[in-house]
C-alpha positions as CSV (number, residue, x, y, z in Angstrom):
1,X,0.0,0.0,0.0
2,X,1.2,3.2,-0.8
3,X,2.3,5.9,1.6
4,X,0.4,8.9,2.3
5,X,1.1,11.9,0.9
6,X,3.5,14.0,2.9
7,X,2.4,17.0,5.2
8,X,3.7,20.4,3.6
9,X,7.1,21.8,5.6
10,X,6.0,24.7,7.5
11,X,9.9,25.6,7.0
12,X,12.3,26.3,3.9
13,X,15.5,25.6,2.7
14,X,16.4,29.4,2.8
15,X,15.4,29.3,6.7
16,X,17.8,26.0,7.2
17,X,20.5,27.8,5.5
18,X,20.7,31.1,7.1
19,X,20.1,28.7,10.1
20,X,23.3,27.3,10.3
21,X,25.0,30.0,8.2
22,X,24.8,31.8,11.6
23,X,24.7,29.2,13.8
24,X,27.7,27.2,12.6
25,X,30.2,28.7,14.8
26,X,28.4,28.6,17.9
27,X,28.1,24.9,17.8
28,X,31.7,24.5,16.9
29,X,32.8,26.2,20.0
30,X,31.4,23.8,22.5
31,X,30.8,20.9,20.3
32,X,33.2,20.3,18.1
33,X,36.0,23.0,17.7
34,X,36.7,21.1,14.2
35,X,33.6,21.2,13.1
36,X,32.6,17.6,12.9
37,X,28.5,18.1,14.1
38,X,27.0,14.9,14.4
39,X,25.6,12.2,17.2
40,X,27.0,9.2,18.1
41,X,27.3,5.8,19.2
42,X,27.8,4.8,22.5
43,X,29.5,1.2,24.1
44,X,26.1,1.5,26.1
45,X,22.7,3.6,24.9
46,X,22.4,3.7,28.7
47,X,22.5,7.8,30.1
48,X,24.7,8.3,33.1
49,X,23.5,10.8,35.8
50,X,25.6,13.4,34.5
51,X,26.2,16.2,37.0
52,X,28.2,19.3,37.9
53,X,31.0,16.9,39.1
54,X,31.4,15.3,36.2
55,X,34.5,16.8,34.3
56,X,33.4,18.2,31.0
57,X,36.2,17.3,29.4
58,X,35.4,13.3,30.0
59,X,32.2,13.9,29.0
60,X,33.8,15.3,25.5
61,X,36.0,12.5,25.0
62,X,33.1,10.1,25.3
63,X,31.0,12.0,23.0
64,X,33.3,12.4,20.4
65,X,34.4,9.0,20.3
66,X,30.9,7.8,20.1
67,X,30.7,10.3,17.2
68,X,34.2,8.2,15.6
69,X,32.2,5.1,16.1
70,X,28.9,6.2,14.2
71,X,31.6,7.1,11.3
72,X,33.4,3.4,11.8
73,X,29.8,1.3,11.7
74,X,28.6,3.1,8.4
75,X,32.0,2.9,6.8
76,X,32.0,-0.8,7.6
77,X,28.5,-1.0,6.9
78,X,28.9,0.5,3.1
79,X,32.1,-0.8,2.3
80,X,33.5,1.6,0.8
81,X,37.1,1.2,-0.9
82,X,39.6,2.9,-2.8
83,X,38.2,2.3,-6.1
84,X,34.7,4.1,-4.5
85,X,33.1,7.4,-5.8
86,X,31.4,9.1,-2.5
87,X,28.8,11.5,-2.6
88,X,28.4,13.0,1.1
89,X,24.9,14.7,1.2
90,X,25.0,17.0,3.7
91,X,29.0,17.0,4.1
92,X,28.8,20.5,6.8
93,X,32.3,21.7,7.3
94,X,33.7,18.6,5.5
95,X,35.5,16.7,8.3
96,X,33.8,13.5,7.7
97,X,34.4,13.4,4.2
98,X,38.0,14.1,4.4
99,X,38.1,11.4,7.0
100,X,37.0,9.3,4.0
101,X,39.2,10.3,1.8
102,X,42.2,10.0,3.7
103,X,40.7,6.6,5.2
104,X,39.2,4.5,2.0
105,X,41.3,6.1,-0.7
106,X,37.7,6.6,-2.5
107,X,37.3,10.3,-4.3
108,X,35.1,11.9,-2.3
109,X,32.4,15.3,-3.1
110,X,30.6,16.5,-0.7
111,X,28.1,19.0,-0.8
112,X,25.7,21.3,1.8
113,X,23.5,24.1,1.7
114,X,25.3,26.3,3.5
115,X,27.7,28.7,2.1
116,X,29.8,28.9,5.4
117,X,30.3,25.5,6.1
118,X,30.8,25.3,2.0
119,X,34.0,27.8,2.4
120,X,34.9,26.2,5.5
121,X,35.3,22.5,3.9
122,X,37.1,24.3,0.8
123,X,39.6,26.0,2.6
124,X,40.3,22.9,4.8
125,X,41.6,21.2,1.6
126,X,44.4,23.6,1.9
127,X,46.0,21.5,4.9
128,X,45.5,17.7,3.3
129,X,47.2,18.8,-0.3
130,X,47.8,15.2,-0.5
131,X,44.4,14.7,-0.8
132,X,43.3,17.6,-3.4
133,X,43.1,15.7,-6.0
134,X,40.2,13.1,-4.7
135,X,38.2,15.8,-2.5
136,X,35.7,18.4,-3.4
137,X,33.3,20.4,-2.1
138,X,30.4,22.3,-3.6
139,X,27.2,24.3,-2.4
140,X,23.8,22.6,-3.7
141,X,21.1,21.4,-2.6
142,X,20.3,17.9,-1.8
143,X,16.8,18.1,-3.9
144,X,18.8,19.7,-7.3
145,X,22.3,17.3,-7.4
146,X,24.4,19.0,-10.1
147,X,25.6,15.6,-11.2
148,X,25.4,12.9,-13.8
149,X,22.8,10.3,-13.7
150,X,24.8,7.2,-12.1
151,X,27.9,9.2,-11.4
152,X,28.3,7.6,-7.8
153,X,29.0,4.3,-6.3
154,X,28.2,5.6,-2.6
155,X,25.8,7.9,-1.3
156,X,26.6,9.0,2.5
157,X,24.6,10.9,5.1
158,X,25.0,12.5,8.7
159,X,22.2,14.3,10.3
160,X,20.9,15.9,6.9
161,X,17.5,14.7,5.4
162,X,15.4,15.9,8.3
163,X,16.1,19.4,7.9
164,X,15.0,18.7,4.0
165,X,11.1,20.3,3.4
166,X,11.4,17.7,0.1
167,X,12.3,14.9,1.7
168,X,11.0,12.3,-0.8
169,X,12.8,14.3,-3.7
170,X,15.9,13.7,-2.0
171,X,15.6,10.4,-1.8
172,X,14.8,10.5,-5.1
173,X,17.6,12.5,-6.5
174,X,20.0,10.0,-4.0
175,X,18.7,7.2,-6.3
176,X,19.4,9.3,-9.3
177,X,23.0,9.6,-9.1
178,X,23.9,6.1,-7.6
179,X,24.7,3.8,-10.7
180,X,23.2,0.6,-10.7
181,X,23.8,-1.5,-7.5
182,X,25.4,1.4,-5.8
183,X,24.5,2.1,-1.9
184,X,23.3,4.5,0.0
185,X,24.2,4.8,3.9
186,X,22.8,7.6,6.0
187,X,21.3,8.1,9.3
188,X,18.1,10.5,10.1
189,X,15.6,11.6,13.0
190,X,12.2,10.1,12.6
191,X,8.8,11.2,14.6
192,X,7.8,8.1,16.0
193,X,4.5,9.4,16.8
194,X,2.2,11.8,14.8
195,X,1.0,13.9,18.3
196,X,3.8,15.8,19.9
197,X,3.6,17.8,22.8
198,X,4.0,21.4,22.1
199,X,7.0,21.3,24.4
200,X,8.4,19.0,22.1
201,X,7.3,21.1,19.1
202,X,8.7,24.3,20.6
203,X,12.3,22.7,21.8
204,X,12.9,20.2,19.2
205,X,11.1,20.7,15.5
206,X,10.4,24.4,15.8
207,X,14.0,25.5,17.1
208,X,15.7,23.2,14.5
209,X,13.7,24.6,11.9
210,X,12.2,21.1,10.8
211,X,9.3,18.6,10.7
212,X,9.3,14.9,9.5
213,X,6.4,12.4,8.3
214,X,8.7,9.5,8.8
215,X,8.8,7.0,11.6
216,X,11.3,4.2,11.7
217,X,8.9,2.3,10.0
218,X,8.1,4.7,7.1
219,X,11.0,6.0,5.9
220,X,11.9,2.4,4.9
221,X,8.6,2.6,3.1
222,X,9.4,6.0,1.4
223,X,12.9,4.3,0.7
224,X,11.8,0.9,-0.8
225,X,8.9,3.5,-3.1
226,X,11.7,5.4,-4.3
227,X,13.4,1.7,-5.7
228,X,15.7,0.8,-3.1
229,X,16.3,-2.4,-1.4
230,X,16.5,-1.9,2.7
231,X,19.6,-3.9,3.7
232,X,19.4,-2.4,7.3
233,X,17.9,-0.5,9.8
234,X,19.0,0.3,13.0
235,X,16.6,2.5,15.6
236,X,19.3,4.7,17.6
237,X,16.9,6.7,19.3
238,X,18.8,5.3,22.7
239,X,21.8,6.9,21.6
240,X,20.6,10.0,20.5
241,X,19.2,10.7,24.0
242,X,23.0,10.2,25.5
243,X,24.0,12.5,22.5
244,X,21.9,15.2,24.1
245,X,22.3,14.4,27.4
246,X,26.4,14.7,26.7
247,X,25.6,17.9,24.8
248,X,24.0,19.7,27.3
249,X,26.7,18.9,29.6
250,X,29.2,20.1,27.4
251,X,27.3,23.0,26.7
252,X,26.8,24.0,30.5
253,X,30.4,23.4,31.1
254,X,32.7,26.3,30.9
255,X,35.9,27.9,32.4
256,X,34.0,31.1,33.0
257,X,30.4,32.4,34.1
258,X,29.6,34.5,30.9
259,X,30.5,31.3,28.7
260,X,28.0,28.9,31.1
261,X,25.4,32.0,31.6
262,X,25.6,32.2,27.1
263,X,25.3,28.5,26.9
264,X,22.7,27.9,30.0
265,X,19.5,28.0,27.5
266,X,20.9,25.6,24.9
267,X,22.1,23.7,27.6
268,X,18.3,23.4,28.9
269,X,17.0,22.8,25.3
270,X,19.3,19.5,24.9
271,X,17.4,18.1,28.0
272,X,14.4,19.1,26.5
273,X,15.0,17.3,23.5
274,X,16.4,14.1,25.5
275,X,12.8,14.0,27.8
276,X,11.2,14.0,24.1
277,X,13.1,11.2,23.0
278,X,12.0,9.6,26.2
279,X,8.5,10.6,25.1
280,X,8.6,8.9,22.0
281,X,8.5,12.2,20.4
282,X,12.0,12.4,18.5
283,X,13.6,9.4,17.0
284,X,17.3,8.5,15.0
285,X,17.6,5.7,12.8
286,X,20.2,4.3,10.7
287,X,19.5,3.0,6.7
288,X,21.6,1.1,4.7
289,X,19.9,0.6,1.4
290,X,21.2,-0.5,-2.5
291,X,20.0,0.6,-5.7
């Protein structure tokens, strides 16, 4: 049975873009200083009772190697090699794709729709000359690809599609560019629930500028309508709680008052965002799919 038609965003592309145009350096200054913006995967899903005691330092180092291991499972989990053409939808200020690069030997492009992040990933090419010749980096959007039917081997994806208003045309353009029995790896938040509270609307879909149709369930419907084969899915939502529960740590931890009294309100809006995982209200998943 088909899927229903999908709501109509209440946001835009332009609004996502200006977004994080602005917003990039604020998250890199408590997140990730090199720009890598992402969630991860933790040895245990479990949430520690993080408190002020807690050095926020640790609590770093765990995040960011839970963020390494997200990277680790869907590079195993794709297979990509040295003889691989990588499109990274979504690529932000390019750290993950030059990971790739340097990693798999693969050439890797990755695009984003925002111009900052854009010149941020372009000038970082400028300290990996060695890897020039196999990296690029260009601003588009995910629903216009400015490439060749088939031109890819590998499609890859952090934390992109649910800021998308055309979510389906994505997908759609993903397929498009993959050649024949090429794969597609991403992961995505999903609403598991239609009815949100409007606590959950105010702190989670309205402040990231975004709204989703797709549960777990449904976007491997959406996926399998759009012609691919579902090789895997893996509901995270566990581990996106511990993301934000780390975050807001980080975020509230600072070597001065003005830096935890700047940070004290994003701080509170992670923990919001972990009660609505909690609440079945915000979902991550994980798709590995083929063409």
């Amino acid at each position: 049975m088909p899927s229903p038609s999908p709501s109509p965003s209440r946001f835009s592309e332009r609004e996502t873009e200006e977004y994080y145009d602005a917003e990039d350096a604020l998250y890199r200054s408590f997140w990730d200083a090199e720009g890598s913006l992402h969630w991860g995967v933790f040895d245990s899903p479990e949430e520690p009772g993080f408190d002020s005691s807690i050095s926020g330092s640790n609590v770093r180092d765990d995040f960011l190697a839970a963020c390494s291991r997200l990277n680790a499972i869907m590079l195993e989990n794709s297979r990509i090699d040295g003889c691989a053409r990588v499109l990274d939808l979504g690529c932000g200020n390019g750290n993950t794709a030059t990971w790739l690069c340097r990693t798999t030997g693969a050439h890797v492009t990755g695009i984003d729709l925002s111009g900052v992040r854009i010149d941020n990933a372009i000038a970082s090419i400028g300290d990996v000359p060695d890897l020039a010749p196999r990296l690029e980096f260009h601003k588009a959007s995910a629903t216009e690809l400015p490439f060749a039917d088939g031109a890819f081997s590998h499609v890859w994806s952090q934390a992109t599609i649910y800021h998308i208003p055309d979510k389906e045309k994505t997908l759609r353009e993903a397929f498009r560019v993959l050649r024949p029995g090429g794969v597609m790896v991403f992961d995505d938040l999903t609403k598991p629930k239609p009815d949100i509270s409007d606590e959950a609307r105010t702190f989670v879909y309205d402040r990231l500028l975004f709204d989703t149709d797709f549960s777990f369930y449904s976007y491997m419907d959406a996926l399998r309508e759009t012609g691919f084969k579902v090789l895997e899915a893996r509901d995270l939502s566990a581990h996106l709680a511990r993301s934000y529960s780390c975050l807001s740590q980080m975020a509230a931890t600072g070597e001065d008052a003005d830096r935890r009294e700047r940070f004290s309100a994003l701080s509170d809006a992670y923990l919001k965002m972990v009660q609505a995982v909690r609440n079945d209200e915000l979902g991550w998943a994980q798709y590995l799919c083929v063409k």
